[in-house]
N, C-alpha and C positions, 0 to 999 in steps of 0.2 A: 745540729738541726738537720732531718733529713729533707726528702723532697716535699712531701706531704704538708710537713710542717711550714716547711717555705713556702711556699702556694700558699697558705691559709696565714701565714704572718702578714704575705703580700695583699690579699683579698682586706683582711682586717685594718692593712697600712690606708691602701685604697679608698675605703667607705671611712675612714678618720680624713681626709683629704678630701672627699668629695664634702661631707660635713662642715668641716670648719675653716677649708680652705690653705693656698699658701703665704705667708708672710715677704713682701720685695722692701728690703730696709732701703731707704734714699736715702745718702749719706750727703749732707752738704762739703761741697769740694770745689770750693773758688779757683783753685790754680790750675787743676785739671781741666775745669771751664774752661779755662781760655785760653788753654792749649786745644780744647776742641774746637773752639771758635777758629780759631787758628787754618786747624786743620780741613773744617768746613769748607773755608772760603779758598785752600789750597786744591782743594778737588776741583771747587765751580774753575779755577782759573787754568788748569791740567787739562777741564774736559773742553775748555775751550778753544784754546793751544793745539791738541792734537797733534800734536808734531812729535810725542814723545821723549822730549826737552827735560820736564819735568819725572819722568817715572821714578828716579832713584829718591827720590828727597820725598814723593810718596809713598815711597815703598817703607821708608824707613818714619816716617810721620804715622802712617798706617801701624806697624809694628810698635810705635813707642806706645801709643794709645793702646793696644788691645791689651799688653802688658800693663796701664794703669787699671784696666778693669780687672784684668786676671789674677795682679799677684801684688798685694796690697802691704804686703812686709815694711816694716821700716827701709831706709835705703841702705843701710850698715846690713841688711839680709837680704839683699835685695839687686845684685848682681846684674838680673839682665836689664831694667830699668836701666841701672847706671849706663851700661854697654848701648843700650837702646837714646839715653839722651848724648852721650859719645859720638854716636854712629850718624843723630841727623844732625849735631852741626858738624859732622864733618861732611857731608852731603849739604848743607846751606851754603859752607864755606866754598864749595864746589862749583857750586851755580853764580856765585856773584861774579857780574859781569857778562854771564852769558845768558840772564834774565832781565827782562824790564821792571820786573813789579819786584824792588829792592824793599820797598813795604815791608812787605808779605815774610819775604825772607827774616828780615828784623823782628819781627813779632811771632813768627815760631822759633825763633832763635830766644829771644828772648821770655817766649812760654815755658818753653822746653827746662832753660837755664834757672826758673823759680822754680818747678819741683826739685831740684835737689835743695834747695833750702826750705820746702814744704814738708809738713807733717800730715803723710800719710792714714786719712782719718776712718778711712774705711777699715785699717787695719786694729784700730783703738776700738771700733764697734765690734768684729769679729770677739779679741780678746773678752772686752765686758760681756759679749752674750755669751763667749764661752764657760767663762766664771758661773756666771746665773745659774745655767744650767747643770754643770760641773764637766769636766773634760772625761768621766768616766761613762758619760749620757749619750755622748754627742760626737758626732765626726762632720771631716771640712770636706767638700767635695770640690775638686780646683779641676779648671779648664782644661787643662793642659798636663802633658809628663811631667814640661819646664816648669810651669808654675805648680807642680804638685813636689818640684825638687825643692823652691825654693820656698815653700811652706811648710813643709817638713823640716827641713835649716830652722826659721824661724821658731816653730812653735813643738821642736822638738825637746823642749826642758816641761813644757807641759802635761804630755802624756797623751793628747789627744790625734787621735788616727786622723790621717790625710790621705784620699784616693782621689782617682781620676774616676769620671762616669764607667767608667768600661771597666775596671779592677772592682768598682761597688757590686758590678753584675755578677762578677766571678765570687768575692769576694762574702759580700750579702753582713755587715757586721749586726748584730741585734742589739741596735739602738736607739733612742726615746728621739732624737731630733739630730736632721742634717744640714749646716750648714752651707751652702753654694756660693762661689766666691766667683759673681760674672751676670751676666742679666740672664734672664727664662731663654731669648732664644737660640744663646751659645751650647744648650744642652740638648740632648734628644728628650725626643716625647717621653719616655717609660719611666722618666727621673720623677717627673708628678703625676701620671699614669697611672704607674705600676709600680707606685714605689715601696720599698721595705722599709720605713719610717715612716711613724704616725706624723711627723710634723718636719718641714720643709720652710726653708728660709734662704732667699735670697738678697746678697749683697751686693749692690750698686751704687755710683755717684748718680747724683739729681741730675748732672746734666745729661745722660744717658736718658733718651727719649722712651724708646720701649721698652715698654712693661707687659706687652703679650707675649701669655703663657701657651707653651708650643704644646699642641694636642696631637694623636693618634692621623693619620694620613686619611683612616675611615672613617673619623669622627663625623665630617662633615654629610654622609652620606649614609650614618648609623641611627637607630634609633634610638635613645637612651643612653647616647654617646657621653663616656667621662667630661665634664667643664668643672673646671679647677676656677674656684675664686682667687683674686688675691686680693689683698688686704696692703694698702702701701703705707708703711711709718715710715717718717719724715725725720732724720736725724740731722739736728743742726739749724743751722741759720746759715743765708745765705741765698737758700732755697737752689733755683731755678737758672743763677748765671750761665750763662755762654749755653742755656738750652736752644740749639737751633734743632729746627724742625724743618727745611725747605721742602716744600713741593716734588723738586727734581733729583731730590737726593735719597737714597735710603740707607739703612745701616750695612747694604749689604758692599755703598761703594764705600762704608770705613772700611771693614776687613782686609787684614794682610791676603794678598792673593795674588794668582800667578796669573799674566796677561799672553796666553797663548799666540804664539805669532800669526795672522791671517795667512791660513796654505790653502792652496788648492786642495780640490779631493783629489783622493789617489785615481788616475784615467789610465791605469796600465796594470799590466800583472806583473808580479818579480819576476827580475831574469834570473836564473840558476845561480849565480853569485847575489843574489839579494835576498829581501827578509821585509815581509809587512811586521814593523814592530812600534809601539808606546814611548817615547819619552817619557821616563821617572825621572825626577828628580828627589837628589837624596843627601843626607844630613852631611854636614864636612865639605859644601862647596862641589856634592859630584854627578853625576848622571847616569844614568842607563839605557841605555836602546832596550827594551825587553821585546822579545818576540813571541809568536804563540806558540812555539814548541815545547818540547816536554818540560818537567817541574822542575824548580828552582830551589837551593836550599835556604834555609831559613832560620833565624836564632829567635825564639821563644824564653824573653826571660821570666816568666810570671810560671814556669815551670822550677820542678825539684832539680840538682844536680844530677846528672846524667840523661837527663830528658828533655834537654834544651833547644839541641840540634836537630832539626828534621829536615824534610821537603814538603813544598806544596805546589799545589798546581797554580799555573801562571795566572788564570781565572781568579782566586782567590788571592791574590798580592793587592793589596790596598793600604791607602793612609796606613801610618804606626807599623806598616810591617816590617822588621830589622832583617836584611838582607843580608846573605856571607859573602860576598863577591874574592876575588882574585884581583890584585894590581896588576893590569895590562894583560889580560890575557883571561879565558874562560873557565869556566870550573871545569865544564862538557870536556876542553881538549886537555886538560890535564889528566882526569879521570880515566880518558879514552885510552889515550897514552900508557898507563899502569893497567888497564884494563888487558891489552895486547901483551903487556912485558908479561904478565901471570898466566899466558898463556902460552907462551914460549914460543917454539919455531911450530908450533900448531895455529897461533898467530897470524902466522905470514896467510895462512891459506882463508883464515875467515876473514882479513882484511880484504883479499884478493874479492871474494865473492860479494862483503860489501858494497866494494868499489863498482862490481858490474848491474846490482840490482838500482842501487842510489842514482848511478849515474844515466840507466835504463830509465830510470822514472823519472828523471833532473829533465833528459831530454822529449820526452812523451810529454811531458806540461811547457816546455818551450817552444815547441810543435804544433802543439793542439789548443793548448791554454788551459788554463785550470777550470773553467766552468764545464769543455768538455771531459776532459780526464775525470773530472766527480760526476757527471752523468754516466757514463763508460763503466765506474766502477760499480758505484750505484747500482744500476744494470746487474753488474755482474755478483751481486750480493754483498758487497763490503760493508760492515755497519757502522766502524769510527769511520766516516768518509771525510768529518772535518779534519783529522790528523793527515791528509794527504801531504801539505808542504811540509809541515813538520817532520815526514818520514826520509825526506832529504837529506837530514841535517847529521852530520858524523855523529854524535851526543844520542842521537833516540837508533839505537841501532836495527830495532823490526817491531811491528806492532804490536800490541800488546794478546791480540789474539789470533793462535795459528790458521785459524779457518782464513783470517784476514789475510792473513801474511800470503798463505795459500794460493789464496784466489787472486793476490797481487802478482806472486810471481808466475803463474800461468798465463793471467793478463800481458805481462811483462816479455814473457817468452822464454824466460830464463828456470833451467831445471828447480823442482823445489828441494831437491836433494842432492849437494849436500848444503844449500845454502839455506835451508830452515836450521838443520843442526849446528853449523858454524855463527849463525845468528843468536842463536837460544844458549849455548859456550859463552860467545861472547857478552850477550847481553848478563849471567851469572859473573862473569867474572867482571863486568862491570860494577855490578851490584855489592859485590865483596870489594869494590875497591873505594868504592864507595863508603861502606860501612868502614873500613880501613881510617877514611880522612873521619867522618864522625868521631868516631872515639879519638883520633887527637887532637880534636877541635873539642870535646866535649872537657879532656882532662886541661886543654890548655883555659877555655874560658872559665871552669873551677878553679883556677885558681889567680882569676883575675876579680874588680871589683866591678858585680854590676850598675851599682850606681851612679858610676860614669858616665855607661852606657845610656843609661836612662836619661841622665840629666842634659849629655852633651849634643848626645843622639848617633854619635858614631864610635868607634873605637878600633884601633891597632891592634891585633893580634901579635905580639911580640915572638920570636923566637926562632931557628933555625930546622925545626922539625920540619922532616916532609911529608908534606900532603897540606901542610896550614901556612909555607913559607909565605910571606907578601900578605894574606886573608886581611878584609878587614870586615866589621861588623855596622853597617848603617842602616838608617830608618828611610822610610819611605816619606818625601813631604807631600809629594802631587804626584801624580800620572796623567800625562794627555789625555784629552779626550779623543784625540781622532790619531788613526795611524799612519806611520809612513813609511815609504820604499826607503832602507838603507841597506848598506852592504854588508853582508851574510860579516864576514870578518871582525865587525863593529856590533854585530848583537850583542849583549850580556858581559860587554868589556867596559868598565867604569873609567867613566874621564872627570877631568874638572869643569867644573858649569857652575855658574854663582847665580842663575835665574833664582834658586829657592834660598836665595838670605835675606829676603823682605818676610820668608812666612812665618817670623816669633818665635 
C-alpha cells in the first residue's frame, strides 16, 4: 500500500468511526474489584500519611493493577501478573509493624492472593471476539512492549498479529477490526482519530470507571472536530463491584509513576567541573545523568539488520528510547581515546590545542557567567550560541560550523590556525571511530535475540570485542522534568537506581 493509498484507507477508517462509532466491552471481574477497592482506599490512606511510609507497597499495588488492565492472559502466560502479585506481598510483608492500619495490609494481601486462583475473564472475551471475527480480520493492540510480549506468548498458536500503538503507526496492517486491550484513556488520540480500521474495540473490567474516549488536543477549540461515540457492552454478571469513583481521586493517582523528589531550582550556573543534566531512568534497575551535550547512541530495534545502531540528539531521547550506554564509564571518553590513538603522534598536537581553546572558554564562563558569554557571542555573530557549555566537554571536539568555530576562537584569543585544522582531523577521526564501534555493535546485536530486549527491556551485550566491551542496551522508563547541577564525571555514566521498578 503506498502513501496515497494510506491517507485514503485512513480518511475511509475515520468517517466508518465517526458513523457508527467505538465499542468499550465491560467485562464483569469481581476479583479485580476488590483488589481495586483495595487499592482505592490504600491511596486515600498514603495521601494522608505523607510521610512516605507507604510509597513502595504503592508503587507495587499500582503496577499490579495496570498489568490487570493491560495483560489479560491466562496466568500459566502470564509472567508479570504473577511477578507483580510476588512483589506486593512481599512489600505488605515489609510494612507490618511499621504501619497502623494492619487492615488494609490484610485485604490487599489478601485481594492480590484471589487473582491467582481467578479466571482471567477478560482474556475469554478477547479469544471469543477473536473467533467471531476470525484471527485473519483482526489484530490486538496492547498497552505496553511487556504486555505486547506476553500477548503474543499467549495467542501465538492463533495466528492473530499483536502491536503496541506506536508499531501500528509504523506498521499500518489492512484490517477489518482492532482489538485494544486497556481503557480509551491509556491510548493516544489518533488510535480512534485517525485510525486505519474501520472498527475499534475496547477491553475493559466494569470496575474501571472511565470510559472517555481521548480526542485531538484541537478538538476542543476546532469546528467540526472528530467525536467518536462509544457504545458500552456489558459482559457478565457482577456488574459494577469495588467501582469506586471518589471525588478526590482520579485515575491518574492509579497509574504506575515516578514521584520526583522536591528540589530546589537550579540558583547557580555550573562550575567548569559540572553539567546541567536530566535524570533517566532506565530498564535493569539503572540511571543516567544525561546532559545537553552532543548526541547519544541509540539501538533502534523496529529496524532491518545493519540499521539498528545510530545517534540521536539528546532533545529527542524520550520514553521507549533503548539506550547503548558503557558500564562505568562514557562512550564520549572511550571514542575520544581511539580517536587520538588513529591519529598517532599527530595526536599529541591536536590534543594540545584542544586543551588551550576548551579550557579558554571553561574559564571566560566561570568569569563572566554564561548569560554574559552568550550575549558576547551573540554579538559577535555565533548562530548555535545554545551549544556554548556543551563546547566544553572533551566528546564534542569544535562546533559544528567553521564560521562558529572562527569567530569563537578570535573571541577566545587563541590563533585559528592550526587549531581549526587539528579540530576538523580530529573531530574525522572521531567519526571513523565511531563508525569503527557501530559495526561491532551492529554484527554483535545480529546475532543476539531481540526479543529479550523487547520484553525485558534491557540487555548485555556479551563478548570480549573492542569497542562493545561492558555495552549494554536499555530502555528509557522516565526523564526528569527539571535539571540538575551534577559533576561533569558522572554525566552519561550508568549506575544502579531502583526509583523506576514500580513503572510495569
Amino acid at each position: 500500500m503506498n502513501r496515497i493509498e494510506s491517507v485514503n484507507r485512513r480518511y475511509a477508517a475515520s468517517a466508518s468511526l465517526l458513523r457508527t462509532g467505538i465499542d468499550i466491552f465491560s467485562v464483569s471481574d469481581p476479583i479485580g474489584a476488590r483488589f481495586n477497592s483495595a487499592v482505592s482506599r490504600l491511596l486515600n490512606i498514603a495521601r494522608d500519611d505523607g510521610s512516605g511510609l507507604w510509597n513502595d507497597v504503592v508503587g507495587a499495588a499500582r503496577m499490579l493493577r495496570w498489568r490487570l488492565l493491560t495483560q489479560p492472559q491466562p496466568l500459566q502466560f502470564n509472567v508479570e501478573i504473577q511477578n507483580g502479585i510476588e512483589q506486593l506481598s512481599r512489600q505488605v510483608k515489609r510494612m507490618r509493624g511499621a504501619a497502623a492500619n494492619e487492615t488494609l495490609l490484610d485485604d490487599l494481601l489478601v485481594a492480590s492472593q484471589a487473582i491467582t486462583e481467578a479466571e482471567l475473564i477478560i482474556g475469554k472475551v478477547l479469544i471469543r471476539s477473536i473467533e467471531e471475527v476470525g484471527s485473519r480480520a483482526c489484530f490486538v493492540v496492547a498497552a505496553s512492549t511487556k504486555a505486547r510480549e506476553g500477548l503474543r506468548s499467549w495467542l501465538s498458536g492463533s495466528g492473530v498479529i499483536v502491536l503496541t500503538a506506536g508499531e501500528l503507526e509504523r506498521e499500518r496492517p489492512c484490517l477489518d477490526q482492532a482489538y485494544v486491550i486497556g481503557p480509551p484513556r491509556y491510548f493516544h488520540a489518533s488510535l480512534v482519530t485517525a485510525p486505519i480500521t474501520d472498527a475499534v474495540s475496547f477491553l475493559i473490567p466494569s470496575w474501571f470507571g472511565d470510559r472517555s474516549i481521548p480526542q485531538s488536543v484541537m478538538a476542543p477549540y476546532a469546528e467540526g472536530a472528530i467525536k467518536i461515540v462509544a457504545h458500552i457492552f456489558n459482559e457478565g454478571e457482577g456488574g459494577e463491584l469495588g467501582l469506586d469513583d471518589p471525588k478526590d481521586q482520579d485515575e491518574e493517582d492509579f497509574m504506575p509513576q515516578i514521584v520526583w523528589s522536591n528540589r530546589p531550582p537550579v540558583d547557580r550556573e555550573p562550575s567548569s567541573k559540572e553539567v546541567l543534566a536530566r535524570k533517566v531512568l532506565l530498564s535493569g534497575n539503572l540511571a543516567l545523568w544525561l546532559d545537553e551535550g552532543d548526541r547519544i547512541r541509540i539501538l533502534d530495534p523496529s529496524q532491518p539488520v545493519g540499521e539498528r545502531v545510530t545517534h540521536t540528539e539528546v532533545s529527542l531521547v524520550q520514553k521507549g528510547t533503548y539506550l547503548l550506554l558503557r558500564k562505568g564509564e562514557t562512550e564520549h571518553g572511550v571514542l575520544y581515546q581511539a580517536a587520538l590513538g588513529r591519529l598517532g603522534s599527530y595526536g599529541d598536537a591536536a590534543e594540545k590545542t584542544q586543551m588551550e581553546w576548551k579550557t579558554s572558554l571553561t574559564a571566560r564562563l566561570v568569569e563572566h557567567g554564561y548569560s554574559v558569554v552568550e550575549r558576547e557571542l551573540r554579538q559577535n555573530g555565533i548562530k548555535t550560541i545554545d551549544r556554548i557549555r556543551a563546547w566544553t566537554d572533551q566528546g564534542l571536539v569544535r562546533p559544528r560550523s567553521d564560521s562558529d568555530f572562527e569567530i569563537l576562537l578570535k573571541w577566545l584569543g587563541i590563533p585559528i590556525h592550526p587549531t581549526l585544522e587539528h579540530a576538523t582531523e580530529l573531530r574525522r577521526a572521531l567519526y571513523q571511530a565511531s563508525s569503527d564501534v557501530r559495526e561491532k555493535l551492529e554484527k554483535a546485536i545480529a546475532g543476539v535475540d531481540l526479543a529479550e530486549l523487547e520484553r525485558d527491556g534491557h540487555l548485555a551485550l556479551e563478548g570480549d570485542t573492542e569497542g562493545i566491551r561492558g555495552m549494554i542496551a536499555t530502555r528509557v522508563l522516565a526523564i526528569s522534568p527539571y535539571t540538575e547541577i551534577v559533576p561533569r564525571y558522572e554525566a552519561r555514566v550508568p549506575f544502579e537506581d531502583w526509583s523506576g521498578r514500580w513503572l510495569g
